[in-house]
C-alpha positions as CSV (number, residue, x, y, z in Angstrom):
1,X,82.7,115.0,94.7
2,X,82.5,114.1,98.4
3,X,79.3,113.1,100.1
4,X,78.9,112.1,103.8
5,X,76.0,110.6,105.5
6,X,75.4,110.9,108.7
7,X,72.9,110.1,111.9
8,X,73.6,110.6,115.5
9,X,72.2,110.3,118.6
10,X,71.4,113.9,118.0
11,X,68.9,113.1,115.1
12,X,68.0,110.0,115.3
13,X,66.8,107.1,117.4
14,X,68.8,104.2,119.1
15,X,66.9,101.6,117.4
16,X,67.9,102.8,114.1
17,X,71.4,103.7,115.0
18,X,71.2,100.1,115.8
19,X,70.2,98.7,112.5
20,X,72.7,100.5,111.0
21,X,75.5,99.5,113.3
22,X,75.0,95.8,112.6
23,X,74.8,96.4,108.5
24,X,78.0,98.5,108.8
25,X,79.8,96.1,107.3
26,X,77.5,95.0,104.4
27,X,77.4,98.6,103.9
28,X,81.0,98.9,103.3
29,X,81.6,96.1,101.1
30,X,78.6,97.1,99.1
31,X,79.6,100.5,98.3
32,X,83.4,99.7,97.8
33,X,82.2,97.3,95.2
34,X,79.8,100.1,93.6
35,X,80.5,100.9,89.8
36,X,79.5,104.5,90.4
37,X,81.9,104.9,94.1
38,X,85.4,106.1,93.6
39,X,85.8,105.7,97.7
40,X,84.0,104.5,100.6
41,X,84.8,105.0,104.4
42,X,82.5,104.1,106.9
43,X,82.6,105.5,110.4
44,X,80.7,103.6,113.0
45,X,80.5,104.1,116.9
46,X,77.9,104.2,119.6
47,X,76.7,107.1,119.5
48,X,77.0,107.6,115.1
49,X,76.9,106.0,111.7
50,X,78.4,108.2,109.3
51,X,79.5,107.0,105.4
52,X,81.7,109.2,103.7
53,X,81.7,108.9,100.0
54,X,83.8,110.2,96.6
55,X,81.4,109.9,94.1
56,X,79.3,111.9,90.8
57,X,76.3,110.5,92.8
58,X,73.8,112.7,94.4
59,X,71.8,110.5,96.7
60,X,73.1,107.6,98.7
61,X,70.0,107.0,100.6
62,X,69.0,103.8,99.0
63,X,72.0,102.3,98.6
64,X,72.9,102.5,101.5
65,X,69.2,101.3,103.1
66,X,69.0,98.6,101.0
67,X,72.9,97.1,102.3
68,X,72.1,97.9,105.9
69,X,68.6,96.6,105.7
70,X,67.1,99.5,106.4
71,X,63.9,101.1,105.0
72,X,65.0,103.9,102.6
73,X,62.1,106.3,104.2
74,X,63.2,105.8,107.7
75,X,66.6,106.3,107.3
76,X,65.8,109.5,105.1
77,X,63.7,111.2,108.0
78,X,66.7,110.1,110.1
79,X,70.1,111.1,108.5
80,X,71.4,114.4,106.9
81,X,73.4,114.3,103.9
82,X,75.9,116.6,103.3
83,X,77.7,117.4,99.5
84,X,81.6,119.1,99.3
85,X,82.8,121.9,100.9
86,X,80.4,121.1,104.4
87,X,82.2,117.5,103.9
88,X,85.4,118.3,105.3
89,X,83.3,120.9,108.2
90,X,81.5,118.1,109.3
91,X,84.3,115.4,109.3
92,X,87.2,117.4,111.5
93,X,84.1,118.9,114.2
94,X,83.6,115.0,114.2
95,X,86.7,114.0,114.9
96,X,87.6,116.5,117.3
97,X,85.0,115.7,119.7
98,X,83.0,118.7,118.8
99,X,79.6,116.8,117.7
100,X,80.2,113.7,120.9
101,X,78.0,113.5,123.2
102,X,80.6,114.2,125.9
103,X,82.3,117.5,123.6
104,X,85.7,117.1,123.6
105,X,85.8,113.4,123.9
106,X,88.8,111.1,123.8
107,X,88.1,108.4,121.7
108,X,86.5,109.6,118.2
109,X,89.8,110.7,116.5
110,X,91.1,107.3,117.3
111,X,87.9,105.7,115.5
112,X,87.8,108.1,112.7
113,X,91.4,106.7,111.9
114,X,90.5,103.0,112.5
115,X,87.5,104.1,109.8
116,X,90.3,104.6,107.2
117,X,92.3,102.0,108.0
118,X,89.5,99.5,107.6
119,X,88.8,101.1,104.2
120,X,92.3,100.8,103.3
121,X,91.9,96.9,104.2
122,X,89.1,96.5,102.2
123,X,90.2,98.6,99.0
124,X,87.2,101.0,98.8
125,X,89.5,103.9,100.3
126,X,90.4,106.7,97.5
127,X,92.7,109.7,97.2
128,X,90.2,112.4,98.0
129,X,89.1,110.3,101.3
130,X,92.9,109.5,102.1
131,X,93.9,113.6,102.2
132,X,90.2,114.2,103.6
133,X,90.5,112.0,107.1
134,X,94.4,112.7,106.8
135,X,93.5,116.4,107.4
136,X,90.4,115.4,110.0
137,X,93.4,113.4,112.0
138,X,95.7,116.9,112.0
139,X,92.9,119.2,113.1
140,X,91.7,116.6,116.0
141,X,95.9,116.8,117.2
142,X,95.3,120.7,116.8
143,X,92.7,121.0,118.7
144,X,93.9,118.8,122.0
145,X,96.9,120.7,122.0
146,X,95.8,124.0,120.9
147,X,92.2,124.8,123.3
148,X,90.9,123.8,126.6
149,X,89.2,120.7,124.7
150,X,92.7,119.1,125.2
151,X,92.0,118.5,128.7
152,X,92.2,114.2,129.7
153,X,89.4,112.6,131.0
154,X,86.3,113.1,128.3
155,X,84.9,110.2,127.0
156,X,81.5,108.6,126.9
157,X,82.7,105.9,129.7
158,X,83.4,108.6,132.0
159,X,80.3,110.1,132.0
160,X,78.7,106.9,132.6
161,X,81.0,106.2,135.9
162,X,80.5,109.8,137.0
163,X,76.3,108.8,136.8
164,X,77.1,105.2,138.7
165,X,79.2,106.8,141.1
166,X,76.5,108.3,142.6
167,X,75.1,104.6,143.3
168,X,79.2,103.5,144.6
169,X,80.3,104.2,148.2
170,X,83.6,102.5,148.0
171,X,84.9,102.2,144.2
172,X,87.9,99.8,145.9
173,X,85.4,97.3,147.4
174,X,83.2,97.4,144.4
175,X,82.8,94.2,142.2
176,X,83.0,95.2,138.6
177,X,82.7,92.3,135.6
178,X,83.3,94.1,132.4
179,X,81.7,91.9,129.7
180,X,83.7,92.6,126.4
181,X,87.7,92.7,125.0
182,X,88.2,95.3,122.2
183,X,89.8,98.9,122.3
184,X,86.7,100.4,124.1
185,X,87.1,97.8,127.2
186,X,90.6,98.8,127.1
187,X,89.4,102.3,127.6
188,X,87.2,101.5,130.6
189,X,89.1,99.7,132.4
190,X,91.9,102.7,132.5
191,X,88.6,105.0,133.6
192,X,87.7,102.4,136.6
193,X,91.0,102.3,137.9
194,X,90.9,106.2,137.7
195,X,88.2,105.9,139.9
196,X,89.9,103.2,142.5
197,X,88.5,100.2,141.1
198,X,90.9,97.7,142.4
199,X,88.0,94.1,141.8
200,X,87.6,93.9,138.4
201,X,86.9,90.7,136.6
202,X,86.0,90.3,132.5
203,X,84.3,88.0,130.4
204,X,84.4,87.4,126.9
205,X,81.6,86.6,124.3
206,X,84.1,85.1,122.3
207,X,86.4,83.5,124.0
208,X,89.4,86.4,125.0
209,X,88.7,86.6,128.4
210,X,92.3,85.3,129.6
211,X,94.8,87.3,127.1
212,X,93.0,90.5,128.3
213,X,92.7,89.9,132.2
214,X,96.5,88.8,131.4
215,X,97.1,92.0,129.7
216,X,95.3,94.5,131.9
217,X,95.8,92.4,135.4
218,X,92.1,91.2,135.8
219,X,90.6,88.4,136.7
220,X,89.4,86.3,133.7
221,X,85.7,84.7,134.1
222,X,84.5,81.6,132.0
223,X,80.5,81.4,133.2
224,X,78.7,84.8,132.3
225,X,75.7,83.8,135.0
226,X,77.8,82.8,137.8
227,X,79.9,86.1,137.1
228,X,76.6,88.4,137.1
229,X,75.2,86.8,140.4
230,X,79.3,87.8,142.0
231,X,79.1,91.6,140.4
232,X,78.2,94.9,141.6
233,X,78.4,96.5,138.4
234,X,78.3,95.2,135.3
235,X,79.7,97.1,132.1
236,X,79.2,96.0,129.0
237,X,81.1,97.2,125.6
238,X,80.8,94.1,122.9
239,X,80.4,94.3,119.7
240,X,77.9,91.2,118.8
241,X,74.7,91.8,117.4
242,X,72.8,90.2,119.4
243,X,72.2,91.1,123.4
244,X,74.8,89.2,125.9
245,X,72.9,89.9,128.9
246,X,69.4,89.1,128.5
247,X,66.7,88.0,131.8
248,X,67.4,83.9,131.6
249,X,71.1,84.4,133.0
250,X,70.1,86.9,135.4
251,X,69.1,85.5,138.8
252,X,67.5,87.9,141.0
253,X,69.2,89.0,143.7
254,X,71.4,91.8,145.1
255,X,70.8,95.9,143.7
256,X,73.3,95.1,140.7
257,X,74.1,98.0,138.4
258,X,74.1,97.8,134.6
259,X,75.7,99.9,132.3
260,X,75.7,99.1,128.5
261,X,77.6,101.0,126.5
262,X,77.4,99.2,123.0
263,X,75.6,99.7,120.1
264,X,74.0,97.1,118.9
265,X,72.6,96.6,122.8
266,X,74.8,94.3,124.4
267,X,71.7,93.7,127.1
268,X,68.4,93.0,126.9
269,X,66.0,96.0,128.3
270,X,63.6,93.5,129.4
271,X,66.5,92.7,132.3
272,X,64.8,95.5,134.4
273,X,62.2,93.1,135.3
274,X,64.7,91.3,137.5
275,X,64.9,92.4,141.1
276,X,67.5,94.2,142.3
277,X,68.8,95.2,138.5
278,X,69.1,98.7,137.8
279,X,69.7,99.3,133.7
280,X,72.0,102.8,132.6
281,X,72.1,102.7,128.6
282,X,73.6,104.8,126.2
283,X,70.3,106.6,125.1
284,X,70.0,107.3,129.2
285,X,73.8,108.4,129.5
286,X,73.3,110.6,126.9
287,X,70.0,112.6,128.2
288,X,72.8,113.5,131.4
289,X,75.6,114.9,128.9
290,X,77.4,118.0,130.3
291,X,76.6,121.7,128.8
292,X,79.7,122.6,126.2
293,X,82.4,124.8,127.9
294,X,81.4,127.5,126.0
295,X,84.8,128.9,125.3
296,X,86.4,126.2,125.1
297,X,84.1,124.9,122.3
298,X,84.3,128.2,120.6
299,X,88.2,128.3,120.1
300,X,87.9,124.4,119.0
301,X,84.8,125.5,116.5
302,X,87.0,128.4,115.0
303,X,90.0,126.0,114.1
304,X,88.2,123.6,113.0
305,X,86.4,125.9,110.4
306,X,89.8,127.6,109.4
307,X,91.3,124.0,109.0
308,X,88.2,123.5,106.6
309,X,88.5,126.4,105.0
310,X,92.5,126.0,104.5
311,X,91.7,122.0,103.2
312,X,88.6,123.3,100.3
313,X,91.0,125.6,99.4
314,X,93.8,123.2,98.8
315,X,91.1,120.9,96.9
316,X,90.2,123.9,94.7
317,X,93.6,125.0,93.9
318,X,95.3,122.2,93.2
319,X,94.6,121.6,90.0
320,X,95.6,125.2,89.1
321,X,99.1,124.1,91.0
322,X,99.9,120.8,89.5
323,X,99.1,122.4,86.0
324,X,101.6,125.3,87.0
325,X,104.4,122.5,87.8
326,X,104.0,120.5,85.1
327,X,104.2,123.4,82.5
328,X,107.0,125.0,83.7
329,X,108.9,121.5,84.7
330,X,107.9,120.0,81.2
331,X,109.7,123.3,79.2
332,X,112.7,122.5,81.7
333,X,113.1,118.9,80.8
334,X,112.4,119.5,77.4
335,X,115.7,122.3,77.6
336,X,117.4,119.5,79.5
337,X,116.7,116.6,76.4
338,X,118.3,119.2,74.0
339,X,121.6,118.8,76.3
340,X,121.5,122.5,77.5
341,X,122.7,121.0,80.7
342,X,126.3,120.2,80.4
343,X,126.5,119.1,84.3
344,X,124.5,116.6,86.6
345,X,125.7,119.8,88.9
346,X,124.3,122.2,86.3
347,X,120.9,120.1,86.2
348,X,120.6,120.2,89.8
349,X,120.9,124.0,90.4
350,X,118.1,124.0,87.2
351,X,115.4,122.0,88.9
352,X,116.4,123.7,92.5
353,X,115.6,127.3,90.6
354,X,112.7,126.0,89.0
355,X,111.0,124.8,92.6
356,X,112.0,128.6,94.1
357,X,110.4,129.8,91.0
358,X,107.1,128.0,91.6
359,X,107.2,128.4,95.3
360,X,105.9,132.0,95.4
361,X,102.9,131.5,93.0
362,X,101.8,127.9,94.7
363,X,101.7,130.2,97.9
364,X,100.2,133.1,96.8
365,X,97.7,130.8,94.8
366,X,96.6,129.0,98.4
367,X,96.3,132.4,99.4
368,X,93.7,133.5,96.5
369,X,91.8,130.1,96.9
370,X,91.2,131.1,100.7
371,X,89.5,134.5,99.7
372,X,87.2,132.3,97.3
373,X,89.6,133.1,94.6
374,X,90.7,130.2,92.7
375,X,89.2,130.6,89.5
376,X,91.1,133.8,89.2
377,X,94.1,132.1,89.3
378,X,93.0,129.2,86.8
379,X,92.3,132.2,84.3
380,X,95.5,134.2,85.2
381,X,97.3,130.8,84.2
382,X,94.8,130.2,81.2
383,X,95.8,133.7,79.8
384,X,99.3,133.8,80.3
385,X,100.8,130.7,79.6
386,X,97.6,128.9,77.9
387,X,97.3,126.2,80.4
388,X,94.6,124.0,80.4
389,X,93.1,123.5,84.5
390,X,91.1,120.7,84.9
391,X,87.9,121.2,87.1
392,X,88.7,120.6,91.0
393,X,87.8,117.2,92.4
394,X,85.3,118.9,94.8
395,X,82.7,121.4,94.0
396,X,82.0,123.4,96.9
397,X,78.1,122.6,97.7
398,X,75.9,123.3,100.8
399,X,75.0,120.8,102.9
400,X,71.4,119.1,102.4
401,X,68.8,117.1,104.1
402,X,69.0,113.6,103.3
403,X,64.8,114.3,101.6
404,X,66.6,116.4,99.5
């Protein structure tokens, strides 16, 4: 059965989505190694910590407390838990940008792949999670080409320049010092250039300040303090746990802007006792999020719950399928062990008339499993031909609170 937990800035505060950022990868290794976890994929951004999960199990709350350190009561009055069929909802409105705080947003579907990928690393990936985020991936693709969502230019980083902007006369004469390397300052540097941003400098927690200045055409900086007192604005997008910007290498000065936009806080909010520093953070950004373009978001809702409905209904026929194949392939090669087959040419033509054979029922059996049909067709083959279907690998289930 699948399982996903998952909290959001929608449900749950900054300081917890915090806690859990920094355990994500204790939380990972501890439920790949689990006895009782088929698969593990765990899906961690700035404004989300999600864990998806193929397992018998009904309740992941503790376990998943106890690896990121958490207190099992707070992070049950905090995240939702959601069981099957609502599984693969949830998972491809995620990664199309539909539950972002900026809808439609770039990035997600690029960090619900990187999810997989790092669970494919580790091991604690499984073939139910491999189709499932597979099939999230498609959907995102559908929707950006498919609705108005497609649209360039949504992102979380955006939004944040749009609020400084309103602080910015001149974007070109702006100093910016962009404190952090990975994809995300990648991203931001692309969205301050699309703004004019022509002085921008970046410094590097951990050292890879020069092969991305080098990269991106910046200006590399080697003394975080000395690079603060030059700025205008300061964005911030690390990934360490603990704050890079904190009051003792602030000196007070100049109005500098501060944008952080990672999770754990890359700056410490006690910097707003310095003069002249002005603090925008992701819980602030988020209070400004633009209204959903209402159609726009309705088209991208409706294909997202067809391309749900299409992938439960592939999970609950398939075993009805693959039983169909292998009884009608296994009586061909048995007829082809008893030399019936005179021909290689002969054997070919066989197994091509066997495949048009099945064709028609697979398809017509999709087509029963999308009207809630499925265990029709698991008795129609039961009856019939006295095949044996094994139980799907998904039970279709609502989707419950994580108290539950």
């Amino acid at each position: 059965m699948l399982l996903c937990l998952t909290a959001s800035h929608r449900t749950t505060s900054f300081d917890v989505l915090e806690q859990l950022t920094v355990g994500a990868s204790a939380v990972a290794s501890t439920l790949g190694a689990h006895a009782d976890i088929a698969g593990a994929v765990v899906l961690s951004t700035c404004n989300r910590f999600e864990v998806y999960l193929d397992t018998d199990a009904t309740d992941a709350v503790d376990l998943i407390a106890s690896a990121a350190g958490l207190d099992a009561d707070i992070l049950r009055s905090s995240a939702t838990q959601l069981h099957g069929d609502s599984v693969a909802q949830h998972l491809f409105s995620v990664s199309s940008g539909l539950e972002s705080v900026v809808v439609g947003e770039d990035e997600i579907s690029g960090q619900v792949s990187r999810a997989l990928l790092d669970a494919r690393d580790t091991g604690s990936t499984s073939p139910a999670l491999e189709k499932l985020f597979q099939r999230a991936t498609k959907t995102s693709r559908g929707v950006k080409t498919q609705t108005a969502l497609g649209g360039a230019g949504r992102s979380l980083v955006r939004l944040a320049l749009e609020l400084v902007s309103s602080r910015i006369t001149d974007w070109a004469e702006t100093r910016v010092l962009l404190v952090g390397t990975g994809q995300y300052a990648a991203t931001t540097v692309v969205a301050l250039r699309d703004r004019g941003a022509e002085q921008i400098s970046v410094y590097s927690p951990s050292g890879r300040a020069l092969p991305f200045a080098t990269k991106h055409t910046l200006s590399a900086e080697v003394d975080l303090a000395l690079a603060l007192t030059a700025a205008d604005v300061v964005i911030t997008c690390t990934s360490g746990a603990e704050p890079v910007i904190t009051p003792e290498v602030l000196a007070a000065g100049a109005r500098r802007m501060i944008v952080d936009l990672g999770l754990p806080r890359n700056v410490d909010p006690l910097v707003v006792g310095v003069a002249g520093v002005e603090l925008l953070d992701l819980e602030t950004i988020s209070l400004h999020a633009p209204l959903d373009e209402i159609t726009a978001t309705a088209d991208a809702r409706e294909l997202v719950g067809s391309a749900a409905s299409e992938f439960v209904a592939d999970v609950a026929i398939a075993p009805a399928v693959v039983a169909l194949r292998t009884h009608v392939l296994g009586i061909l090669d048995a007829e082809l062990a008893r030399g019936r087959a005179a021909t290689p040419e002969a054997e070919a033509a066989l197994r091509h008339f066997a495949g048009v054979l099945l064709h028609g029922p697979s398809v017509r059996a999709r087509e029963l499993a999308l009207e809630g049909r499925a265990s029709d067709v698991t008795a129609a083959l039961e009856t019939l031909f006295g095949v044996q279907v094994e139980a799907p690998a998904a039970a279709g289930e609502a989707a419950e609170p994580a108290t539950a």
